[in-house]
C-alpha positions as CSV (number, residue, x, y, z in Angstrom):
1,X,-8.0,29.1,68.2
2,X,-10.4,30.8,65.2
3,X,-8.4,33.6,64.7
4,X,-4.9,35.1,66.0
5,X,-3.4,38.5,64.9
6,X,0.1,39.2,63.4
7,X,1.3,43.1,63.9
8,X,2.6,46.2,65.8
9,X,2.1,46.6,69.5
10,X,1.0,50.3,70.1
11,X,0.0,52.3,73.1
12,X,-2.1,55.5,71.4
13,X,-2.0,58.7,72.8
14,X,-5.1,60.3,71.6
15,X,-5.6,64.2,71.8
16,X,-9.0,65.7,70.4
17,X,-7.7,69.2,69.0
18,X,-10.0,71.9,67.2
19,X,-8.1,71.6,64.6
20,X,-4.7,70.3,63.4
21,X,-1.9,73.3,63.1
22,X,0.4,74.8,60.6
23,X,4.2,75.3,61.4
24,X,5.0,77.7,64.0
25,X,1.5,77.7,65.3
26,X,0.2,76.9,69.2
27,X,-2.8,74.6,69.3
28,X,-5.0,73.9,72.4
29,X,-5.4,70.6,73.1
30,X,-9.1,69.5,74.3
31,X,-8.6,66.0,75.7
32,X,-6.0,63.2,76.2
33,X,-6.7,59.7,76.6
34,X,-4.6,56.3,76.0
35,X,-5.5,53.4,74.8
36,X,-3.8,50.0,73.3
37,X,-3.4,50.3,69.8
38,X,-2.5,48.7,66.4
39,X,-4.1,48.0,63.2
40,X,-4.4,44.2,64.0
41,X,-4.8,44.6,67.4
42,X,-7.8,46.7,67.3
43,X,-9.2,44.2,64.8
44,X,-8.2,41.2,67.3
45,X,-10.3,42.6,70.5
46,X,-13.1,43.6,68.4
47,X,-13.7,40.1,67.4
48,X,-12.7,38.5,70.8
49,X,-15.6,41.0,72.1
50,X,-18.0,39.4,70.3
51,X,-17.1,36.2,71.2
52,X,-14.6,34.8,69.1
53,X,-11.5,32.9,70.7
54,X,-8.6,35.3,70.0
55,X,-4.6,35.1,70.1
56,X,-2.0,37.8,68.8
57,X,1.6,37.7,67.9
58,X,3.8,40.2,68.9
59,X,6.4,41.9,70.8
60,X,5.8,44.8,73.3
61,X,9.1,46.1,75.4
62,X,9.7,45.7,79.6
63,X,7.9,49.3,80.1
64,X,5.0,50.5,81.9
65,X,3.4,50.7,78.3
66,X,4.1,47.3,77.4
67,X,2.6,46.0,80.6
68,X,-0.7,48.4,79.9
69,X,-1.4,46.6,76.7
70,X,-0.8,43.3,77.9
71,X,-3.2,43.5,80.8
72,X,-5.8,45.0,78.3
73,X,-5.2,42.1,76.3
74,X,-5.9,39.5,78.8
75,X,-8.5,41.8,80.0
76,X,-10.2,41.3,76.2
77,X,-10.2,37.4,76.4
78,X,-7.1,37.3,74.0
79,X,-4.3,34.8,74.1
80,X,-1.0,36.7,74.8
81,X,1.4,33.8,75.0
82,X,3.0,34.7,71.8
83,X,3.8,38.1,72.7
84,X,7.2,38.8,73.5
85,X,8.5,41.3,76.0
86,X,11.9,42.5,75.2
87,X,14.3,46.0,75.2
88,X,12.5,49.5,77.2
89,X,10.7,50.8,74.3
90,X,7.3,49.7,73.7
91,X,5.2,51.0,70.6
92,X,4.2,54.2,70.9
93,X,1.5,56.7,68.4
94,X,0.9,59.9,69.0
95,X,-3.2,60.6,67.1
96,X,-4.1,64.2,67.1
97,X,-8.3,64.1,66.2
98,X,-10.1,67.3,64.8
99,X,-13.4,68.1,65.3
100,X,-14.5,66.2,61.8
101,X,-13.1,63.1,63.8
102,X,-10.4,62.8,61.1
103,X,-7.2,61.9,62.7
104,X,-3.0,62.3,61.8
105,X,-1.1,59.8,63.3
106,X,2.5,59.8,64.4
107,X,4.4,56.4,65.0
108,X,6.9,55.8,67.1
109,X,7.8,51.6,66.5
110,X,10.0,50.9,69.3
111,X,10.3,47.1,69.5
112,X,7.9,46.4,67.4
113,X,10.9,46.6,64.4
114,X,12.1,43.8,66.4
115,X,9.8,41.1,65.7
116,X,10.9,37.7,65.3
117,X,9.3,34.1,64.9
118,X,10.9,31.5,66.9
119,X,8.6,27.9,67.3
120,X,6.1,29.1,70.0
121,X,5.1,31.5,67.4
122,X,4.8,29.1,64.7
123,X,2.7,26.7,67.0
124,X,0.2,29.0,68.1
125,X,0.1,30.1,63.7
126,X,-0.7,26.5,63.0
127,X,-3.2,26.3,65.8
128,X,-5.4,29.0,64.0
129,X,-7.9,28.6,61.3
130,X,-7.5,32.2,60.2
131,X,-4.7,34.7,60.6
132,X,-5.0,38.3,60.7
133,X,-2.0,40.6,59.4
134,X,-1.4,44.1,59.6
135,X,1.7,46.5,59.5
136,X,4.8,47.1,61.0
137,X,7.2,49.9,60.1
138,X,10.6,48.4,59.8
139,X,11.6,45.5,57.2
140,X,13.0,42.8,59.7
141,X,9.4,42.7,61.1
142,X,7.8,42.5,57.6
143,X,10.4,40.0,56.3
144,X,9.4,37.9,59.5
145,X,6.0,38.2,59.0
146,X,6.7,36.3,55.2
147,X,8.8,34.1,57.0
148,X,6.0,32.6,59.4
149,X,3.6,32.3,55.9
150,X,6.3,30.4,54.2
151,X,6.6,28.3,57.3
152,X,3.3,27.5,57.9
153,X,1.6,27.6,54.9
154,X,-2.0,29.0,56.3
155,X,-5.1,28.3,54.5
156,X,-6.8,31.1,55.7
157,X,-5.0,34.7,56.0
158,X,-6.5,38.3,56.0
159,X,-4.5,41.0,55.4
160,X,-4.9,44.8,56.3
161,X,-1.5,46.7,54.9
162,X,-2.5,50.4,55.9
163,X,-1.4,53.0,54.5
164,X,2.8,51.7,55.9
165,X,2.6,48.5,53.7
166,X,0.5,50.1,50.5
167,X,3.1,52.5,49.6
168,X,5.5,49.4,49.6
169,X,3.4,48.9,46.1
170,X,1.8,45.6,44.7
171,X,5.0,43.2,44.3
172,X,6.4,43.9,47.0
173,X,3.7,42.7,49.2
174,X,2.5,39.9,46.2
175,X,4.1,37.3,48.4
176,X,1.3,37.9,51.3
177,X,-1.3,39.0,48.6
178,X,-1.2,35.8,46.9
179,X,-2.3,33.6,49.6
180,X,-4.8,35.9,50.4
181,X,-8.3,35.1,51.6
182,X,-9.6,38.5,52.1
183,X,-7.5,41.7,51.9
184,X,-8.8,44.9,53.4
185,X,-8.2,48.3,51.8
186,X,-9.2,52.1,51.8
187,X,-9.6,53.6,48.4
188,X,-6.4,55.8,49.2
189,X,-4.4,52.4,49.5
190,X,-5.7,50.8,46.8
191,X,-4.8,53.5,44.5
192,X,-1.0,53.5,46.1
193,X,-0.7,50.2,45.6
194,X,-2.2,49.7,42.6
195,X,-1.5,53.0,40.8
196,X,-5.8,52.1,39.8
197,X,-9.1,52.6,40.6
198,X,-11.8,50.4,42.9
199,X,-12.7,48.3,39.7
200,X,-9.4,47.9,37.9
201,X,-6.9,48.2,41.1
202,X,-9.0,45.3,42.6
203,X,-9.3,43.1,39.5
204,X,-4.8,43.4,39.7
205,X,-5.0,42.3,43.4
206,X,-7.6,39.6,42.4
207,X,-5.0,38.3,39.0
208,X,-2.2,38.3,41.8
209,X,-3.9,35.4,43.5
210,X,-6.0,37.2,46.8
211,X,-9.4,35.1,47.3
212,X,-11.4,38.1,47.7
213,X,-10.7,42.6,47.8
214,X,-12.8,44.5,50.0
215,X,-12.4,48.8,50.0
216,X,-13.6,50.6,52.8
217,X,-15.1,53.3,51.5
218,X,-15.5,56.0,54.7
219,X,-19.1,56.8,55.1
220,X,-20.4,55.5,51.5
221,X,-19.9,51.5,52.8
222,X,-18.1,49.1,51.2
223,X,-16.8,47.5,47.7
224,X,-15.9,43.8,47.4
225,X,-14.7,42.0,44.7
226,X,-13.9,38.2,43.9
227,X,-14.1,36.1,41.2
228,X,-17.8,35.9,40.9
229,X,-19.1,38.7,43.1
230,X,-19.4,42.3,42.7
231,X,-20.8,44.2,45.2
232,X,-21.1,47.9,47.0
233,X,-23.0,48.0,50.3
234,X,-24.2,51.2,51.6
235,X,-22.7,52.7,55.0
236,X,-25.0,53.2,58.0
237,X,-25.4,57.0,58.8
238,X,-23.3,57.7,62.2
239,X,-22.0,60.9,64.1
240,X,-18.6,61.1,63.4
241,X,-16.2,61.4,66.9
242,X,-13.2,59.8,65.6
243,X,-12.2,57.8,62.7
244,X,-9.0,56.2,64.1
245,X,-9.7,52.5,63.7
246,X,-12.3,52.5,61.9
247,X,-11.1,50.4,59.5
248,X,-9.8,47.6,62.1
249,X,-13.3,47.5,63.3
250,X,-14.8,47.0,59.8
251,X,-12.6,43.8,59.0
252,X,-13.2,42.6,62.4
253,X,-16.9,42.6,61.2
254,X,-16.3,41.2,57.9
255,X,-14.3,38.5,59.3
256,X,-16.7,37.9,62.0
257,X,-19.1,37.2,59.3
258,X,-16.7,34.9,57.3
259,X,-16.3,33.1,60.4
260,X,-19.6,32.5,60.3
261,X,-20.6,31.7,57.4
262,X,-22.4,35.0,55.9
263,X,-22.7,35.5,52.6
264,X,-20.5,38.0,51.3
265,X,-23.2,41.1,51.4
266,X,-23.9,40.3,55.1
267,X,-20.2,40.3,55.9
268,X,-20.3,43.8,54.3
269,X,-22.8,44.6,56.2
270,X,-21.5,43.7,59.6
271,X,-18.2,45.2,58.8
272,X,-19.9,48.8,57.5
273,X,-22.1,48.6,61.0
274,X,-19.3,47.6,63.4
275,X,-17.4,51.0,61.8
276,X,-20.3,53.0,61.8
277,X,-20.4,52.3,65.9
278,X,-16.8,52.3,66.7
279,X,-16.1,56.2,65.0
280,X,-19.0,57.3,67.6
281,X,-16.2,57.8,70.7
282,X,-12.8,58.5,70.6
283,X,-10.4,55.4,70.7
284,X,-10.8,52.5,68.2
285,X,-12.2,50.4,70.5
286,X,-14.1,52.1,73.1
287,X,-17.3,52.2,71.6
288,X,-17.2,48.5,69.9
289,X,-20.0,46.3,71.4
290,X,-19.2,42.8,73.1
291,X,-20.9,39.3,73.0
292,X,-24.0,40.4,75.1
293,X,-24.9,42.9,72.7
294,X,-24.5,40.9,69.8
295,X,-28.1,39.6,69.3
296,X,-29.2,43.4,69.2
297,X,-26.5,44.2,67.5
298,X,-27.5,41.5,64.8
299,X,-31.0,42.7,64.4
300,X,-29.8,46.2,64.0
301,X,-28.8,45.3,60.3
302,X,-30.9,46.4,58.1
């Protein structure tokens, strides 16, 4: 298994509005559509559409939704033995997208606060060369995301805390942070977390022990930092549709690099590309290209 993904379980309801509304007022909606959802999990079928053998960890309830995301899954290509179905409840977020393509999100956990590791879990962990974590809302699910670290001691671990996680601040997420191959940010997160800037909130992630920061930076690219790099990557110019996921679709392009053996300006590169195509529909992951594409795709780096 190269990768497998640790996080929430969503089903996103997605409504394009003109614009988002004050209190009181009525706002038209424009269009609805659903789609499986989750900061990891986005990330996860990204990188299983380009190829990459995929797993995910995680609990959906014994709902129609829960059922819709795991035939989507297995639909992907992506291992969902390690996802547990338990209680009625399943995930749920509620995006309402302007017409900028920025996006408010409303989260609605379910069973995903839930979440427990039992051995199967572990198993399929140890199996992986690199795990992917992202965030849930409730603190048995975060504490039993530490839990499977401890118990498994991975070598490889990337780590997207969102917005949920970054206001948790730096130490209390230093336990993840420290074992840290690559950790993906926005600049609002970093700043949260780090109550800093790109150069001296990354250089406090870096002295905390994570291998390698890397700030999405909207539009304007990338930032990475590590011990002996220092680098900002230009974004590729795209029409803007919807920004929700963007993010998961960057790291799923760094780490796709990483995977294979890029050098750190061509894993920014990939991930700034992969974002650049995936904010062109709405849905994080309707616009993402799969393995037949990826030769084009490639060459379309420039």
């Amino acid at each position: 298994m190269d990768i497998v993904g640790v996080g929430a379980l969503n089903l996103d309801n997605l409504y394009c509005v003109s614009r988002f509304g004050t209190s009181g007022e009525e706002i038209p909606i424009i269009s609805h559509s659903v789609s499986p959802g989750g900061s990891a999990t986005n990330t996860i079928v990204a990188l299983s559409r380009l190829g990459i053998k995929t797993g995910f960890i995680g609990v959906v309830g014994n709902d129609t939704a829960g059922k819709t995301i795991l035939n989507n899954l297995n639909l992907e290509g992506v291992d969902t033995d390690c996802v547990a179905q338990t209680g009625e409840n399943t995930g749920k977020v509620i995006a309402l997208i302007d017409k900028e393509g920025e996006r408010t999100l409303y989260v609605h956990p379910g069973v995903n606060d839930s979440f427990q590791i039992n051995n199967s879990v572990t198993r399929l962990a140890r199996k992986a060369n690199f795990l992917h974590l992202s965030s849930f809302v409730g603190e048995t699910s975060f504490n039993s995301q530490k839990k499977l670290l401890k118990n498994i001691k991975p070598n490889n671990v990337s780590f997207a805390p969102g917005m949920l996680y970054a206001r948790k601040g730096m130490r209390a997420l230093e336990e993840i942070i420290r074992i840290c191959k690559i950790l993906f940010l926005n600049q609002d997160e970093l700043r949260i977390m780090t109550d800093n800037g790109l150069r001296e909130g990354s250089k406090k992630l870096l002295d905390l022990g994570a291998n390698t920061i890397v700030v999405t930076l909207g539009q304007r690219g990338c930032y990475i930092k590590s011990a002996k790099e220092e680098l900002t990557i230009e974004g590729y110019p795209s029409k803007v549709v919807d920004t929700t996921g963007a993010g998961d679709a960057f790291a799923a392009g760094f780490i796709y690099g990483v995977l294979s053996n890029y050098s750190l300006i061509q894993c920014g590169k990939f991930g700034n590309k992969l974002a650049s195509i995936s904010i062109r529909k709405v849905g994080a992951i309707a616009n993402l290209p799969t393995i037949n594409d990826l030769d084009s795709f490639i060459s379309s780096l420039r």
